[in-house]
C-alpha positions, 0 to 999 in steps of 0.5 A: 686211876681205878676202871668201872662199868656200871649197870642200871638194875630196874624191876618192873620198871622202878629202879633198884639202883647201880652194879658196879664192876671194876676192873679190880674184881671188885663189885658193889651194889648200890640202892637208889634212895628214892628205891629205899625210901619207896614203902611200896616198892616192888619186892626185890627180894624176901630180904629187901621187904619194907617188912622185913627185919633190919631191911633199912639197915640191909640196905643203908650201905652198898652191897660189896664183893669181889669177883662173884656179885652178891649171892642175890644176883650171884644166883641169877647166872647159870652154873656148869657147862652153860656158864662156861660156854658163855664164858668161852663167848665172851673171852673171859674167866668163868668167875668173871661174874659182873661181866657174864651178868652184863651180857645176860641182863635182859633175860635173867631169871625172875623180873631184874633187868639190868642195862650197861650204861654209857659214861654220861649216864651214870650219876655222879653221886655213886662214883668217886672223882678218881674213876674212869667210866667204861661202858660194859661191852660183852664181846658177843651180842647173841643167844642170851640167856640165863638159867641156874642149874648144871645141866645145859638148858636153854631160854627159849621162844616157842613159836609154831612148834619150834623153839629159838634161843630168845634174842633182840630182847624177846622173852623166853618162855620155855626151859629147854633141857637138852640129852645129857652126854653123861647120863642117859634118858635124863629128859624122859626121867624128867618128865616121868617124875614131874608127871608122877609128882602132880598126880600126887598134889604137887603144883607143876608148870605145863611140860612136855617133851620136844622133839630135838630136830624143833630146836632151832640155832643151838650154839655148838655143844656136844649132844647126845643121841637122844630124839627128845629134849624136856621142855617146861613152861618158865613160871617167871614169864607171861607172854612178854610179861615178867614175873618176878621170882628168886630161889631159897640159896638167893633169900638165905644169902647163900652162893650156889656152892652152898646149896647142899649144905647151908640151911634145912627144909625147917628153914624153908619151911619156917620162911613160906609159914611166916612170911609168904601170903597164903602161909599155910597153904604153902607149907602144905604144898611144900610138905607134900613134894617134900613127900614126894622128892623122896618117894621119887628118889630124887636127891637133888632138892637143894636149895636151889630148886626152891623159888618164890614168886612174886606174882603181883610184885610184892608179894612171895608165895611158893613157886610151882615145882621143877627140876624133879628127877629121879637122880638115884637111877644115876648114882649108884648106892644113893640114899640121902636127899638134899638137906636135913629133914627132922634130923636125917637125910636117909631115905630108907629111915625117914617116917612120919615121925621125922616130918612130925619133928620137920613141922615142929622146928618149923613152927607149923602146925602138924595137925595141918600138915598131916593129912596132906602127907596121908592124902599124898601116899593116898594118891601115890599108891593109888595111881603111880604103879599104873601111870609108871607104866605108861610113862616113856621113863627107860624101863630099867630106870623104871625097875629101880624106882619100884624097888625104891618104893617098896625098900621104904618105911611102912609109912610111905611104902608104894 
């Protein structure tokens, strides 16, 4: 007899449907009927849209996978170091994904919740007669919380200028980063490039730097000796509100391993002009960090570090910006970004030329495009040199990206 748990996946309080996990590694996800029936449901994914092509195809039949879920909730849980140490906490394996999802339903990126369901409450209708019902049980009952990326960064609650791991199903409203015991005075560069970038035009949340002794009750993980964590405001919550969200490798159906290497920015490009609501001025906004990824040097925009929000339930528009670093300062001979732009990845190469050919596969408009590229390099040059010179980035750190500026193409040379 084959043993599952299962767990109630809701979105602003509408039901979405049933995970299912066995004991096996095999996963599905069901879809209510009522859920697909529904034309006004709430937007689970770009994908899931009443108006998006074939999405009644998409959704007539369960969603299978084994061991990893479906990339759509795969994406959801934490990569790295952080996966492991949740793991290491609920004695299991790593790639145990439904088990490592059960234990952070609660306060999962964007506005999914998903709640392990007792044997009497599971409806009949999506088990076969031939099943035992385990209810999911995580081994640990504290400091949940899930945030993708490879560095080990914390869902946290800020209360009077001290920051807790959120429990007891409060909301987390900050990303925490801690010092990385790899490389050095990642949290100022953090907050050097994300302050150089909205000079620039680039739409950010609120940041900031935490002192390290205002972090409350972090579990036992090697740290290094640094005074500051960076802190940002999490753009999926207000208040005790949640917000939904989802980034580009969860609406392109792409595993986190993928992230470098299954789409380009003429994919991304082409989704926010077609299918997001304010269209255009997405593309605009995204041109211009795109502009500004390379004029940092930060060659880690993959497809994760794209995301789109779903403020009033329904509908995507492009999320404000995170995780901008200046990641050649930490790689030596570094010289790519993340994914193909206009048929290159090469920073030293890349000109106007290349975004002319980016907008062009993209299906938009480069009449549009243009003069927020030339308004970007206008506020690059015009503030940067002396705002890099007040910011708390190393010095050395600092040095390497004024050389980057000036080994750039005329076209975007600072």
């Amino acid at each position: 007899m084959r043993k599952i748990s299962v767990l109630r996946l809701t979105l602003h309080d509408t039901l979405v449907g049933y995970l299912i996990g066995s004991q096996d590694g095999r996963n599905s996800l069901v879809f209510d009927d009522a859920f697909k029936a529904n034309p006004s449901r709430p937007s689970l994914s770009l994908i899931t849209r009443p108006d998006f092509p074939q999405v009644d195809k998409l959704l007539a039949k369960p969603w299978l996978s084994n061991q990893r879920l479906h990339p759509l909730l795969s994406n959801l849980l934490p990569e790295g170091a952080l996966r492991e140490l949740i793991a290491q906490g609920l004695k299991t394996h790593t790639d145990n994904e439904f088990q490592l999802f059960s234990y952070l339903g609660l306060d999962l990126p964007g506005a999914l919740i998903a709640e392990p369901l007792t044997p009497e409450e599971v409806p009949s209708s999506i088990i076969a007669s031939d099943i035992e019902i385990m209810r999911a049980n995580p081994a640990i009952t504290e400091n949940r919380f899930s945030l993708a990326g490879v560095q080990i960064k914390f869902s946290m609650k800020e209360q009077d200028g001290r920051y807790q791991l959120a429990q007891s199903g409060a909301l987390g409203d900050w990303i925490i980063k801690t010092p990385s015991t790899k490389h050095k005075n990642v949290p100022i560069n953090e907050y050097t490039a994300m302050t150089l970038a909205s000079l620039a035009g680039v739409e950010i949340p609120e940041i900031k730097l935490v002192e390290m002794d205002k972090l409350d009750h972090l579990p036992p993980i090697n740290l290094a000796k640094e005074p500051y964590a960076f802190g940002i405001k999490r753009f999926d919550r207000d208040n005790q509100r949640r917000i939904h969200s989802e980034d580009f490798a969860q609406v392109l159906v792409k595993y986190p391993h993928e992230k470098y290497n299954a789409a380009n920015y003429e994919q991304i490009g082409r989704i926010l002009y077609q299918f997001s609501g304010n269209g255009l001025g997405n593309a605009q906004q995204f041109a211009r960090r795109l502009l500004v990824n390379i004029l940092l040097a930060n060659g880690d925009a993959h497809l994760k570090n794209w995301s789109l929000l779903y403020s009033d339930q329904f509908t995507p528009e492009l999320a404000p910006a995170y995780d901008i670093v200046t990641t050649n300062v930490y790689i030596e001979g570094e010289k790519e970004y993340a994914l193909n732009l206009g048929k290159t990845k090469q920073w030293y190469q890349v000109t106007l030329d290349h975004f002319e050919t980016w907008a062009r596969k993209a299906d938009i408009p480069w009449r549009a495009i243009k003069p927020h590229l030339e308004d970007t390099m206008l506020k690059a040059r015009d503030l940067w040199p002396n705002a890099l010179a007040e910011l708390p980035m190393d010095e050395s750190h600092k040095e390497k990206l004024r050389i980057h500026w000036q080994s750039l193409q005329k076209d975007f040379r600072v």
